[in-house]
Backbone as XML, in Angstrom:
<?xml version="1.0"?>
<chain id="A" units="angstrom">
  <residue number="1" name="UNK">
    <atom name="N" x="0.841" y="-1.173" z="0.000"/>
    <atom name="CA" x="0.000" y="0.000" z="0.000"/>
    <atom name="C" x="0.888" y="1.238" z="0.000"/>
  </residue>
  <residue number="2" name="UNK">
    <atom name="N" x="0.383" y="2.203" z="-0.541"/>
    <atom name="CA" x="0.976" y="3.502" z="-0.615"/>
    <atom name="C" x="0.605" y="4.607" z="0.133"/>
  </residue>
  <residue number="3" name="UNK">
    <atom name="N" x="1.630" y="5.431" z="0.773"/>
    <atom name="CA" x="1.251" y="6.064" z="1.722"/>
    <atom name="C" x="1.884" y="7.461" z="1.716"/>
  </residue>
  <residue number="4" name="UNK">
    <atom name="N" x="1.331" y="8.823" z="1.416"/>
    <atom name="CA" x="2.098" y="10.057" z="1.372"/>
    <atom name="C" x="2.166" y="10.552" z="2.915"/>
  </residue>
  <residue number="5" name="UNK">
    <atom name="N" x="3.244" y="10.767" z="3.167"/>
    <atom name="CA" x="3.413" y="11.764" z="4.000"/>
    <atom name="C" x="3.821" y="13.203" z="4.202"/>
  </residue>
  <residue number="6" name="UNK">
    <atom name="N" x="2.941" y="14.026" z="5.092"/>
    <atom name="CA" x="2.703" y="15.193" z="4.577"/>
    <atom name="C" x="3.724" y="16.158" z="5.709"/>
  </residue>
  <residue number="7" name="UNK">
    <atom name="N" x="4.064" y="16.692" z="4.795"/>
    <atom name="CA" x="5.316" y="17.236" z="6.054"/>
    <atom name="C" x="4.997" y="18.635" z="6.595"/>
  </residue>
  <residue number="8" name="UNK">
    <atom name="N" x="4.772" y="19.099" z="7.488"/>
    <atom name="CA" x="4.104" y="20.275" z="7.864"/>
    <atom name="C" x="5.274" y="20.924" z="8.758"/>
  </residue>
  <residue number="9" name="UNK">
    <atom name="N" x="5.583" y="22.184" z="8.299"/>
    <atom name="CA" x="6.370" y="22.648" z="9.619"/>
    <atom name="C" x="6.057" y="24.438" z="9.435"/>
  </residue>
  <residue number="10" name="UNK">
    <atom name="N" x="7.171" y="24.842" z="10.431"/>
    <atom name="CA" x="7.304" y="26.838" z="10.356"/>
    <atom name="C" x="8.351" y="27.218" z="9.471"/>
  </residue>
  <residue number="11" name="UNK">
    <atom name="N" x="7.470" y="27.564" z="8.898"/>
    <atom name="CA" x="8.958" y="28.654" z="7.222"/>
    <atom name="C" x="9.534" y="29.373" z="8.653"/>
  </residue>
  <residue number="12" name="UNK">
    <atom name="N" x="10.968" y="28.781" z="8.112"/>
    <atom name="CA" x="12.342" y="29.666" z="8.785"/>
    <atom name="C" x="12.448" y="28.741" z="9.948"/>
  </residue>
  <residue number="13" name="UNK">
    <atom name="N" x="12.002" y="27.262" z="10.649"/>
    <atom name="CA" x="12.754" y="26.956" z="11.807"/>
    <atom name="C" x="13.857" y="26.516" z="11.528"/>
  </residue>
  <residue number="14" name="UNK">
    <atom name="N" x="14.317" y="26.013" z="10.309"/>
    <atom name="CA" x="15.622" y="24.907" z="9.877"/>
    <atom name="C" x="16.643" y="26.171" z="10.236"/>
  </residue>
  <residue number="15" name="UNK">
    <atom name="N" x="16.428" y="27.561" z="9.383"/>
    <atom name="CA" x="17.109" y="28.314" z="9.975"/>
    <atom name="C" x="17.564" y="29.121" z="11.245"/>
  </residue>
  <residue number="16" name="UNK">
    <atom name="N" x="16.590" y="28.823" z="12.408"/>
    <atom name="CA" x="16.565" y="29.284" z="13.969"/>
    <atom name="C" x="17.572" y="28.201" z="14.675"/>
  </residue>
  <residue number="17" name="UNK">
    <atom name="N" x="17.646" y="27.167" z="13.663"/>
    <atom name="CA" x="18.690" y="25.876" z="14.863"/>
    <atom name="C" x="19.745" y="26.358" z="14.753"/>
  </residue>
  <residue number="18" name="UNK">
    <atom name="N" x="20.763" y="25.722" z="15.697"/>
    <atom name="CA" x="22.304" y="26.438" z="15.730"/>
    <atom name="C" x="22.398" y="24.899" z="14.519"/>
  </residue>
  <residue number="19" name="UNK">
    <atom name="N" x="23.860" y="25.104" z="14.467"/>
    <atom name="CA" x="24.382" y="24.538" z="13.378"/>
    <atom name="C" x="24.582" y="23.172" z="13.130"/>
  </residue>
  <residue number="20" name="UNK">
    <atom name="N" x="24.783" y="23.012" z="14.742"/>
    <atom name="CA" x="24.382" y="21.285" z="15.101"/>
    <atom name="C" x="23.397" y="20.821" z="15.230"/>
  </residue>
  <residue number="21" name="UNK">
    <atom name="N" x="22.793" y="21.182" z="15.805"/>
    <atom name="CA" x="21.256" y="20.737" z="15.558"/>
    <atom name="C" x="20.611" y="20.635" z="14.167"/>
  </residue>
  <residue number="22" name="UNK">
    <atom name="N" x="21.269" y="21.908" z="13.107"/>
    <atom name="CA" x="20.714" y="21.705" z="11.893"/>
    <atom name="C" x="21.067" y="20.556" z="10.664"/>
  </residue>
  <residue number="23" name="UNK">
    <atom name="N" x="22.558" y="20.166" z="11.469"/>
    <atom name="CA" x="23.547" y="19.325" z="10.987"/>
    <atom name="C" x="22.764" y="17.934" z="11.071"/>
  </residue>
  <residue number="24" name="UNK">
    <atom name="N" x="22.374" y="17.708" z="12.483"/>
    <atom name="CA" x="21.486" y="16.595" z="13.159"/>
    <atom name="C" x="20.214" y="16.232" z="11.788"/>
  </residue>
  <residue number="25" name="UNK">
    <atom name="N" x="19.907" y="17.212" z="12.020"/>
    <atom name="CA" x="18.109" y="17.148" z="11.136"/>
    <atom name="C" x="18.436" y="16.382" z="9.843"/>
  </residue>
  <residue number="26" name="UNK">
    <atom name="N" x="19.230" y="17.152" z="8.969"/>
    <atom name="CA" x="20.011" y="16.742" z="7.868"/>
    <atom name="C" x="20.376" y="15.233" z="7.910"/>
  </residue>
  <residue number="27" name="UNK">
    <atom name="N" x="21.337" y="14.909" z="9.167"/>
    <atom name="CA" x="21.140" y="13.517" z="9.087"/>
    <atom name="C" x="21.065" y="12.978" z="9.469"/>
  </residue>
  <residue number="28" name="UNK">
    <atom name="N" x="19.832" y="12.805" z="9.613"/>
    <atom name="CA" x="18.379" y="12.054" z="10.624"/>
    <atom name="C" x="17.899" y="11.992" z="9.304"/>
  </residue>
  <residue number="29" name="UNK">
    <atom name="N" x="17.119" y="12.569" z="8.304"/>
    <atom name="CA" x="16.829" y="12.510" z="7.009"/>
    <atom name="C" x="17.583" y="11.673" z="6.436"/>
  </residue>
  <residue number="30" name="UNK">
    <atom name="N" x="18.800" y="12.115" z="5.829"/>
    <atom name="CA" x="19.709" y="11.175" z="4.705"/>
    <atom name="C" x="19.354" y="9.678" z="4.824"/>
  </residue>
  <residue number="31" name="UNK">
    <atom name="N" x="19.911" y="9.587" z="6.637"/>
    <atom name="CA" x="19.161" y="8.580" z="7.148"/>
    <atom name="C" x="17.986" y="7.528" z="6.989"/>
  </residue>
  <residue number="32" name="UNK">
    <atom name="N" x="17.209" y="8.253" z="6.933"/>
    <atom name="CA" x="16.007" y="7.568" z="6.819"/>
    <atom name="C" x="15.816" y="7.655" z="5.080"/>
  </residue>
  <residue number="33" name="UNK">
    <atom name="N" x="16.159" y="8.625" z="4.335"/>
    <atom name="CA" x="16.166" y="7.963" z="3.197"/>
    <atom name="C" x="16.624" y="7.059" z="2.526"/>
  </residue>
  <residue number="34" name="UNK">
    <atom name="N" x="17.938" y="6.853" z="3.014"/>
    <atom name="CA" x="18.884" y="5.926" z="2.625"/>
    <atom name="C" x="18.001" y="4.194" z="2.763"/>
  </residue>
  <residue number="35" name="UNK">
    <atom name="N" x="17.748" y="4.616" z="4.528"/>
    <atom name="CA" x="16.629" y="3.287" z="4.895"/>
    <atom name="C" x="16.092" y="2.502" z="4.047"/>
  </residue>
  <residue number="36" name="UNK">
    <atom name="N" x="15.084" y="3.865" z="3.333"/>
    <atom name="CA" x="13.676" y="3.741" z="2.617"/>
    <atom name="C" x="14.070" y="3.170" z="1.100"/>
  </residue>
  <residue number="37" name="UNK">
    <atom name="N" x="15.478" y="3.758" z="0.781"/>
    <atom name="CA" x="15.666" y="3.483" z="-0.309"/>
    <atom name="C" x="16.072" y="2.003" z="-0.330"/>
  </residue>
  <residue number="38" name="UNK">
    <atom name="N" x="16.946" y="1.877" z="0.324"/>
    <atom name="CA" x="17.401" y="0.115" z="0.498"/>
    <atom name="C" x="16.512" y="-0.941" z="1.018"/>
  </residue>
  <residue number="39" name="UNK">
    <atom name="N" x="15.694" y="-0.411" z="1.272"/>
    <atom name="CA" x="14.035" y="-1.560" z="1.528"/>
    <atom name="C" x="13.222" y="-1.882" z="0.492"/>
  </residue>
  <residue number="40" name="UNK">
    <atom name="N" x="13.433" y="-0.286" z="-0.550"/>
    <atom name="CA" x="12.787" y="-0.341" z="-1.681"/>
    <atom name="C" x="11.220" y="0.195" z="-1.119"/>
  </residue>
  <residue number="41" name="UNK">
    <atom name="N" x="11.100" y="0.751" z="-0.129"/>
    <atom name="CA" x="9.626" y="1.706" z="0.707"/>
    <atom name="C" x="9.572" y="2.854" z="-0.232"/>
  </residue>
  <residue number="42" name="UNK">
    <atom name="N" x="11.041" y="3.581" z="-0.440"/>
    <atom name="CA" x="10.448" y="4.940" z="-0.850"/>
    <atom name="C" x="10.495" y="4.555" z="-2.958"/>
  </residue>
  <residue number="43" name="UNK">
    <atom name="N" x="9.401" y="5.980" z="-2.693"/>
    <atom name="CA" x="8.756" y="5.770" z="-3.848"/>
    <atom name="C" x="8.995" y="7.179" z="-4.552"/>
  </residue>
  <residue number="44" name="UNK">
    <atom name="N" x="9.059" y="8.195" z="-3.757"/>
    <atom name="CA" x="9.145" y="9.950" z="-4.257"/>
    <atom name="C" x="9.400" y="10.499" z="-3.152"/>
  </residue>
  <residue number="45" name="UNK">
    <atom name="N" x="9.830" y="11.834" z="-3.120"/>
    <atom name="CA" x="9.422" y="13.050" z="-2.141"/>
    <atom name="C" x="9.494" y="14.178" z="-2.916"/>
  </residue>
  <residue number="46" name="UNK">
    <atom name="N" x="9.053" y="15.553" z="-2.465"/>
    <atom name="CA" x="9.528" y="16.291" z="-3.009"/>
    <atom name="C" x="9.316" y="17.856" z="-1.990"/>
  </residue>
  <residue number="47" name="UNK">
    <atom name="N" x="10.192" y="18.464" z="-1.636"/>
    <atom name="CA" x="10.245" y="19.809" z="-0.768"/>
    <atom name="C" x="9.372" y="20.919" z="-1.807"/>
  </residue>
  <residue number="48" name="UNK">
    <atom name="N" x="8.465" y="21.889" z="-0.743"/>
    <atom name="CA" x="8.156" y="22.972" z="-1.745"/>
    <atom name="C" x="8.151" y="23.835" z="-1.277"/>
  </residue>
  <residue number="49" name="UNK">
    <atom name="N" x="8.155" y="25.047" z="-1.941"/>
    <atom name="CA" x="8.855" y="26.525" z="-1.752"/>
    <atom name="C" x="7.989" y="26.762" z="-0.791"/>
  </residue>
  <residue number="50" name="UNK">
    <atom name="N" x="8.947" y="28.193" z="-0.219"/>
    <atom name="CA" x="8.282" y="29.125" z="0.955"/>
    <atom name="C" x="6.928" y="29.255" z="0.750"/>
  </residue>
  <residue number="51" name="UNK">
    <atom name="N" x="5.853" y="29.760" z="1.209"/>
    <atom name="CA" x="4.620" y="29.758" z="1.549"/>
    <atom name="C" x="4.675" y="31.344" z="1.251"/>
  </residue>
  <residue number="52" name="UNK">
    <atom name="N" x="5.466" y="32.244" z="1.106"/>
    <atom name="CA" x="5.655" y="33.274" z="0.467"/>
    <atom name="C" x="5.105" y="33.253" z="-1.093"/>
  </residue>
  <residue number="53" name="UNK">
    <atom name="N" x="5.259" y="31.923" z="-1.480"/>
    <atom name="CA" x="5.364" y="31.962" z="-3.083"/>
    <atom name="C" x="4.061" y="31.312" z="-3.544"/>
  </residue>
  <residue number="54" name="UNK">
    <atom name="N" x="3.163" y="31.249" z="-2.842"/>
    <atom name="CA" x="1.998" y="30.217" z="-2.805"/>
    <atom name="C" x="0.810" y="31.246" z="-3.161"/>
  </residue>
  <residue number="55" name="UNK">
    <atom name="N" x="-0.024" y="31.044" z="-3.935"/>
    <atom name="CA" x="-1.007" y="31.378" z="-4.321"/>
    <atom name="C" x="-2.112" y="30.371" z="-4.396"/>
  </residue>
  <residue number="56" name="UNK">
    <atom name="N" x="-3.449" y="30.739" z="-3.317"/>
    <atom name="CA" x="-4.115" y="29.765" z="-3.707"/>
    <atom name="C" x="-5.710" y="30.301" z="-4.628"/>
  </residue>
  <residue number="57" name="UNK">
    <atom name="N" x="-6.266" y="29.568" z="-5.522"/>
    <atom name="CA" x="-7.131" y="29.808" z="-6.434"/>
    <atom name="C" x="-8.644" y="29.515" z="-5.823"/>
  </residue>
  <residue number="58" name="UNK">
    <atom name="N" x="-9.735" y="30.388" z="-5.543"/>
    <atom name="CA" x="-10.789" y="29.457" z="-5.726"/>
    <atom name="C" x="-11.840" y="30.183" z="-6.160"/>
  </residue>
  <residue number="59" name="UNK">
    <atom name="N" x="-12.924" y="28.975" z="-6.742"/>
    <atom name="CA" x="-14.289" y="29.245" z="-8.023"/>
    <atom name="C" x="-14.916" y="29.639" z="-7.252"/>
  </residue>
  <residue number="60" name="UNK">
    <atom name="N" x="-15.422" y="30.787" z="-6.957"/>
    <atom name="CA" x="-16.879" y="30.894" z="-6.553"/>
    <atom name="C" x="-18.409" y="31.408" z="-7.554"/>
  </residue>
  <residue number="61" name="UNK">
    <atom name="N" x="-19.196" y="30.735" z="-8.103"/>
    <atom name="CA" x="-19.924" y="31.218" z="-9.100"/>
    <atom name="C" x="-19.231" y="31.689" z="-10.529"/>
  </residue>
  <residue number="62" name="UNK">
    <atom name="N" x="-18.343" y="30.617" z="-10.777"/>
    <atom name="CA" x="-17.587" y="30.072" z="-12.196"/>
    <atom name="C" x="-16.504" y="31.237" z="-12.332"/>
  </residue>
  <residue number="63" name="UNK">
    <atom name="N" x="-16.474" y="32.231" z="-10.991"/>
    <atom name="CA" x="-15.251" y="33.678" z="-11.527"/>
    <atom name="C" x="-14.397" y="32.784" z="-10.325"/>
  </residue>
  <residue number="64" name="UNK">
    <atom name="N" x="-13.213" y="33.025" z="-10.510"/>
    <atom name="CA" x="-11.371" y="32.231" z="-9.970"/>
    <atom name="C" x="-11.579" y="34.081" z="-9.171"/>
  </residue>
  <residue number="65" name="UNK">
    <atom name="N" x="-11.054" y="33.326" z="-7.901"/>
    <atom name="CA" x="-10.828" y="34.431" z="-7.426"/>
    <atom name="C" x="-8.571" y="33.578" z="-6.724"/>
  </residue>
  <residue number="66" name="UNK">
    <atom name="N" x="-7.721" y="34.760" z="-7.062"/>
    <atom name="CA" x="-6.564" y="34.518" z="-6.880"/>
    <atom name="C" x="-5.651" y="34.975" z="-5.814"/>
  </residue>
  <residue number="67" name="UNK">
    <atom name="N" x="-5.535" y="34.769" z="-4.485"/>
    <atom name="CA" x="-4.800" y="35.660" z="-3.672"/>
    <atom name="C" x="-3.325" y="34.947" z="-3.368"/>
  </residue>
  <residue number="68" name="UNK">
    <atom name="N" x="-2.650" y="35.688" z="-2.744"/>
    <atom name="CA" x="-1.352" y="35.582" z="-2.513"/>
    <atom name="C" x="-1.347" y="34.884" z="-1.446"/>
  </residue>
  <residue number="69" name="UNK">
    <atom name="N" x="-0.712" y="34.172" z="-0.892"/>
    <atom name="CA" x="-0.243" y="33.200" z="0.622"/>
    <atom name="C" x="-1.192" y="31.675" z="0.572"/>
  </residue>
  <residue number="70" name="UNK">
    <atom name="N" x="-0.454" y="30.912" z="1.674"/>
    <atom name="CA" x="-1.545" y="29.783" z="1.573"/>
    <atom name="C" x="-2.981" y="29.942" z="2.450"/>
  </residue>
  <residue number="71" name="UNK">
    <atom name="N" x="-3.931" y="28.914" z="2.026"/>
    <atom name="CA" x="-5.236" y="28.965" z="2.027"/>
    <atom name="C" x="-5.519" y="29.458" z="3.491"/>
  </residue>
  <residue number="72" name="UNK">
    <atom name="N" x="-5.232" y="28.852" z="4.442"/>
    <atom name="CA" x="-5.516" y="28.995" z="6.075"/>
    <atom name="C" x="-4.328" y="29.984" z="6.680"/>
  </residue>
  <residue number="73" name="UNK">
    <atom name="N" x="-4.650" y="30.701" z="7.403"/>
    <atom name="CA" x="-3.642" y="30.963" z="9.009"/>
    <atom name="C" x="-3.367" y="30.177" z="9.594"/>
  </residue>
  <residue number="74" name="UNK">
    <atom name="N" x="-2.028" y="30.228" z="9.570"/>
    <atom name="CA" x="-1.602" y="28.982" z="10.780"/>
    <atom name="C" x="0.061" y="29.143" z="10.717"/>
  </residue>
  <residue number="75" name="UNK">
    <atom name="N" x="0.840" y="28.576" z="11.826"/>
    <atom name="CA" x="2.143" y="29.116" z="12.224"/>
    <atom name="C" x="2.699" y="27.686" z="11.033"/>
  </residue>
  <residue number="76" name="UNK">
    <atom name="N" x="2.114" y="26.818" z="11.052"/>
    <atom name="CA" x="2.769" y="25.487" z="10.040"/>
    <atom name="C" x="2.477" y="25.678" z="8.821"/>
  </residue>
  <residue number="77" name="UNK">
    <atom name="N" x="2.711" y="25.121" z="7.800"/>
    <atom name="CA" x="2.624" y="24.841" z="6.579"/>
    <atom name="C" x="3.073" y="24.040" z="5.692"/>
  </residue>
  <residue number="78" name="UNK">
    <atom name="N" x="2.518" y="23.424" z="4.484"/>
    <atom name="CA" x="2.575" y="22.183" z="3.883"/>
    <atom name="C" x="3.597" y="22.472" z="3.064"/>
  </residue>
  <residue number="79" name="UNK">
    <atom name="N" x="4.745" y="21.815" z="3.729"/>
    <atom name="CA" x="6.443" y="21.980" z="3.227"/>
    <atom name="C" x="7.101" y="20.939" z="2.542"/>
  </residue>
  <residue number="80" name="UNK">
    <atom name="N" x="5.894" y="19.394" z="2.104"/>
    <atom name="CA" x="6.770" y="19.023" z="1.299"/>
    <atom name="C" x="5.910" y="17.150" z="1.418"/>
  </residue>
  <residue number="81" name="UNK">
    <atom name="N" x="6.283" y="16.413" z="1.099"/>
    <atom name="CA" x="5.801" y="15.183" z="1.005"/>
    <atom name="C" x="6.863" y="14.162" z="0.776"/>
  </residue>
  <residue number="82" name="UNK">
    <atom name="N" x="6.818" y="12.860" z="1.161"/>
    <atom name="CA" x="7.703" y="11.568" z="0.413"/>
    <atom name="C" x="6.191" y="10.490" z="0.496"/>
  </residue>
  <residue number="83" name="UNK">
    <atom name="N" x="6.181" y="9.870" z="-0.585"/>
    <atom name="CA" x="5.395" y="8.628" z="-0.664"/>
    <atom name="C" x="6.177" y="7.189" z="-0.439"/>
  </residue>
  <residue number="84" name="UNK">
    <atom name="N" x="5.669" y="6.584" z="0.156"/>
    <atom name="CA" x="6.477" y="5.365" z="1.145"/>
    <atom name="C" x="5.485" y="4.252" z="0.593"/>
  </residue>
  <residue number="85" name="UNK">
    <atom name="N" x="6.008" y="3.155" z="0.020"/>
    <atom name="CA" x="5.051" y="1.946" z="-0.077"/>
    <atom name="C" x="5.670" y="0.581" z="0.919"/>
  </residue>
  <residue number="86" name="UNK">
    <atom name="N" x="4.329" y="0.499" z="1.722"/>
    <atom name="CA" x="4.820" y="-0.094" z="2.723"/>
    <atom name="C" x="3.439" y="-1.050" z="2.777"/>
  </residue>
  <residue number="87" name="UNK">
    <atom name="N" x="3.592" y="-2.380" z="3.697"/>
    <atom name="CA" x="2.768" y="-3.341" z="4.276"/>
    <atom name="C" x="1.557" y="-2.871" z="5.156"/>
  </residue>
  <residue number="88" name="UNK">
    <atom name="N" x="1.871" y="-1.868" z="5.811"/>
    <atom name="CA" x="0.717" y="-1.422" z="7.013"/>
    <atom name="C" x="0.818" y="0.405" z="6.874"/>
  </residue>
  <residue number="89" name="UNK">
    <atom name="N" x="-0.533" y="0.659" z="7.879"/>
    <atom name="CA" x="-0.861" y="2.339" z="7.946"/>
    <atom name="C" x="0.457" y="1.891" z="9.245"/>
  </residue>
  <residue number="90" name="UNK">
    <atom name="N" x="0.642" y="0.797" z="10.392"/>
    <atom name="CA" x="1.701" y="1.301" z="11.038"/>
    <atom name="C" x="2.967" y="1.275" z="10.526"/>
  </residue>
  <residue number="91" name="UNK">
    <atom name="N" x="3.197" y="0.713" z="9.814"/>
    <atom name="CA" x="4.837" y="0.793" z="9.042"/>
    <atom name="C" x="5.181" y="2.381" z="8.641"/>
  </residue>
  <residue number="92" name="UNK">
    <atom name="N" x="3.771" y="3.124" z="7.991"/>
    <atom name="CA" x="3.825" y="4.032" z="7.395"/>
    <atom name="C" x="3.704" y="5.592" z="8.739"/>
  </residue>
  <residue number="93" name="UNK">
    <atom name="N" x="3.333" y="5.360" z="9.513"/>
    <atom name="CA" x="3.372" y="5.609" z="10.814"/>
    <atom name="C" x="4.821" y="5.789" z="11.273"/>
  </residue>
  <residue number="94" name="UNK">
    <atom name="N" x="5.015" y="4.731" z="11.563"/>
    <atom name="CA" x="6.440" y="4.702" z="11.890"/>
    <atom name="C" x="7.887" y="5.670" z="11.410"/>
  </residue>
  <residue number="95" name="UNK">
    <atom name="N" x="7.297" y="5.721" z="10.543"/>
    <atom name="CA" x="8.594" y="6.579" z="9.645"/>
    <atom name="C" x="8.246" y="7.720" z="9.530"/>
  </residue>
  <residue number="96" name="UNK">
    <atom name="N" x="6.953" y="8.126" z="9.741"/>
    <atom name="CA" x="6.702" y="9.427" z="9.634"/>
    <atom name="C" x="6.690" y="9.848" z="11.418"/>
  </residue>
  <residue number="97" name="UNK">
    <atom name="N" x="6.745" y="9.099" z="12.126"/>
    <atom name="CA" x="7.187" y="9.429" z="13.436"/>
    <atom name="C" x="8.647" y="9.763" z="13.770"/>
  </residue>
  <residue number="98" name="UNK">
    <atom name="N" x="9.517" y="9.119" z="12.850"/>
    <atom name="CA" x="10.880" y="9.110" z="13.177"/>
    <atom name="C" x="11.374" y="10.583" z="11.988"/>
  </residue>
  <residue number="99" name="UNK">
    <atom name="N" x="10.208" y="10.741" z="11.070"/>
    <atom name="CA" x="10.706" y="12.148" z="10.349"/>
    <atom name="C" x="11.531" y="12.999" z="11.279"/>
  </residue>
  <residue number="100" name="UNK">
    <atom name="N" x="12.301" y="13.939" z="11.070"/>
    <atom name="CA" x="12.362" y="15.084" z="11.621"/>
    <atom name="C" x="11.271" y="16.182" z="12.241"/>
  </residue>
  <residue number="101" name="UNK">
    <atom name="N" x="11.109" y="16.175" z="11.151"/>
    <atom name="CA" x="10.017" y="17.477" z="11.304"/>
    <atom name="C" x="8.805" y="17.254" z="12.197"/>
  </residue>
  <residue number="102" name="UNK">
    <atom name="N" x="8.647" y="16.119" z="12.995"/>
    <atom name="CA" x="7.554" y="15.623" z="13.031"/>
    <atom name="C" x="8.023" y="16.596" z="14.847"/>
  </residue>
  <residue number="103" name="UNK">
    <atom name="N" x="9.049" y="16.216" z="14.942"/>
    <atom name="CA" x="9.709" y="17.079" z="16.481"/>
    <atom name="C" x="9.299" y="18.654" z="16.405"/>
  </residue>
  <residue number="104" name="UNK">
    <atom name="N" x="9.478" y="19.008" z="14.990"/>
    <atom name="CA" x="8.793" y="20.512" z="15.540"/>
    <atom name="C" x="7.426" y="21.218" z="14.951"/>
  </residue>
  <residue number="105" name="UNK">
    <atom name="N" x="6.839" y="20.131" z="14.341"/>
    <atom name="CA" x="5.347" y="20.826" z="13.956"/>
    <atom name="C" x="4.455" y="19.125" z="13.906"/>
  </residue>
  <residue number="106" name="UNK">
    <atom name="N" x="4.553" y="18.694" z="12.481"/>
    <atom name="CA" x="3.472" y="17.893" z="12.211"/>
    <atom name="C" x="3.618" y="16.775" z="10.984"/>
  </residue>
  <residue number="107" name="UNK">
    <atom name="N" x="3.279" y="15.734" z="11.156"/>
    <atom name="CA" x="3.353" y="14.763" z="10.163"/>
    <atom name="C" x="2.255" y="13.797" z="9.403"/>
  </residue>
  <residue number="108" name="UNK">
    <atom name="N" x="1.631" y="14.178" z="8.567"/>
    <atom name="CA" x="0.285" y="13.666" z="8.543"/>
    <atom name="C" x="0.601" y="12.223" z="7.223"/>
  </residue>
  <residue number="109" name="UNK">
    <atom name="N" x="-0.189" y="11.386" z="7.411"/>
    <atom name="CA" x="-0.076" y="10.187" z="7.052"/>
    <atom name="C" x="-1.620" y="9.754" z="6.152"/>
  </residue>
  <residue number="110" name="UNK">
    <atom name="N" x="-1.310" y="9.716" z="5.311"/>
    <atom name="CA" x="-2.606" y="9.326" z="4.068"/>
    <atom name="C" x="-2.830" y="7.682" z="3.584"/>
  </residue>
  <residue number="111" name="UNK">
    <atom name="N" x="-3.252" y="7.331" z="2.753"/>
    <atom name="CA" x="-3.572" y="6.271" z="1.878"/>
    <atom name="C" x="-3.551" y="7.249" z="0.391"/>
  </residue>
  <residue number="112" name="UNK">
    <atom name="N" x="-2.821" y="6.383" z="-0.195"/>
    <atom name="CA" x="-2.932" y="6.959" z="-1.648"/>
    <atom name="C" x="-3.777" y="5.877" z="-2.113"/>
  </residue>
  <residue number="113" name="UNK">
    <atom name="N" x="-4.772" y="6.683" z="-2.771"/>
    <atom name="CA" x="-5.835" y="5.592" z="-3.322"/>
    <atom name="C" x="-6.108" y="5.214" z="-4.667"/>
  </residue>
  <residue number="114" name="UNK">
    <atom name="N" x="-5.200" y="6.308" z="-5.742"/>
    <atom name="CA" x="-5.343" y="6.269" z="-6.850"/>
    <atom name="C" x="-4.334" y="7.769" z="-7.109"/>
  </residue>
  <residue number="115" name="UNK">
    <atom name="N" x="-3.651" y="6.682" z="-8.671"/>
    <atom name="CA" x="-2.613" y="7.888" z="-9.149"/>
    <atom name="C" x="-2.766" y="7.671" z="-10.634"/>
  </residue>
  <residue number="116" name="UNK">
    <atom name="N" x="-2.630" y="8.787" z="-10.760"/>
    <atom name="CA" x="-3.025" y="9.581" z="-12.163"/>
    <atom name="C" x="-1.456" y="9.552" z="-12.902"/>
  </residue>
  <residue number="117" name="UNK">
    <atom name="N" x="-1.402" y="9.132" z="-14.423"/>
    <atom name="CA" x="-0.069" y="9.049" z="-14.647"/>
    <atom name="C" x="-0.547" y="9.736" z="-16.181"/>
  </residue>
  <residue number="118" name="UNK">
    <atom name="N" x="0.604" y="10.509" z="-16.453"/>
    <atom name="CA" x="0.158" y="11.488" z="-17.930"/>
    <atom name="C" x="0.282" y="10.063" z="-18.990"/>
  </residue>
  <residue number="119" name="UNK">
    <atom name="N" x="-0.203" y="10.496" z="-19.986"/>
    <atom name="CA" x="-0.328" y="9.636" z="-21.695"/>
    <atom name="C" x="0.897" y="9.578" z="-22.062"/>
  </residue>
  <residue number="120" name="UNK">
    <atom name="N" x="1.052" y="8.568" z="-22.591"/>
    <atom name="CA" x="2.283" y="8.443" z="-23.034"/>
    <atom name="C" x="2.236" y="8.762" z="-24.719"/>
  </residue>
</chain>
């Protein structure tokens, strides 16, 4: 089964750690990718830009209305994903417990239920 995990944290904490600690985070990651990769679990990830750069879109009565920042207030934000194919929701659990990031904001854990792949 396939499982995204959603990486939630605060634009700018990676930069508030001193240097060891940031050193740590770094590899605590490599880490666990390396894991994921040699199990053959990981499947993707991918980091995304500041929340500065985010625009979100929505229809109301068929006119797009377009503003600047992401959708909600909130001190976290959706900073990035890896998809993990694993045996169980706890396997998939697990690793998103041992994330980093999960120590300073949030780690949310899905079922991918269906993926869309372009035409070849």
């Amino acid at each position: 089964m396939k499982y995204m995990l959603l990486i939630h944290n605060r634009p700018g904490y990676v930069g508030e750690l001193s240097d060891a600690d940031r050193e740590a985070l770094m590899s605590e990651v490599e880490a666990i990718m390396k894991e994921l990769t040699a199990s053959g679990e990981f499947v993707r990830g991918e980091a995304l830009a500041d929340p500065s750069a985010t625009r979100t879109v929505k229809v109301r009565d068929g006119v797009p209305a377009v503003t600047d920042g992401p959708f909600i207030e909130a001190k976290e934000h959706f900073a990035g994903h890896i998809i993990v194919d694993v045996d169980s929701l706890e396997r998939a659990t697990e690793i998103a417990a041992r994330w980093p990031d999960a120590k300073y904001a949030a780690m949310e854990v899905r079922e991918v239920i269906h993926v869309s792949e372009p035409e070849a």
